[in-house]
Phi, psi and omega in degrees: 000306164330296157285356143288321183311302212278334135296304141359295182294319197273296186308331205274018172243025157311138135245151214243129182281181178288150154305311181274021161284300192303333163263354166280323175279348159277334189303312184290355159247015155298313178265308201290351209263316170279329166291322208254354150303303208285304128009260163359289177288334159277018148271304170318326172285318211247322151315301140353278178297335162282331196300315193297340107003291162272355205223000000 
């Protein structure tokens, strides 16, 4: 019991972001999450395409 209080207490010294923090920080990982696809696949392409080149 003790240690829920003492979660409990610990939560409400929380600071908690905003809505328009929480949609700004899902958008930037959102877009670094797809830039960092698109990144990804073209390397995987252009790899792809030397093995088949050399080998």
């Amino acid at each position: 019991m003790k240690f829920i209080k003492g979660v409990i207490s610990e939560m409400k010294l929380t600071t908690w972001p905003t809505a328009k923090e929480n949609r700004h920080d899902t958008g930037v990982v959102i877009t670094q999450s797809i830039l960092f696809a698109v990144y990804l696949g073209l390397l995987d392409l252009i790899f792809t395409r030397l093995t088949l080149i050399f080998f």
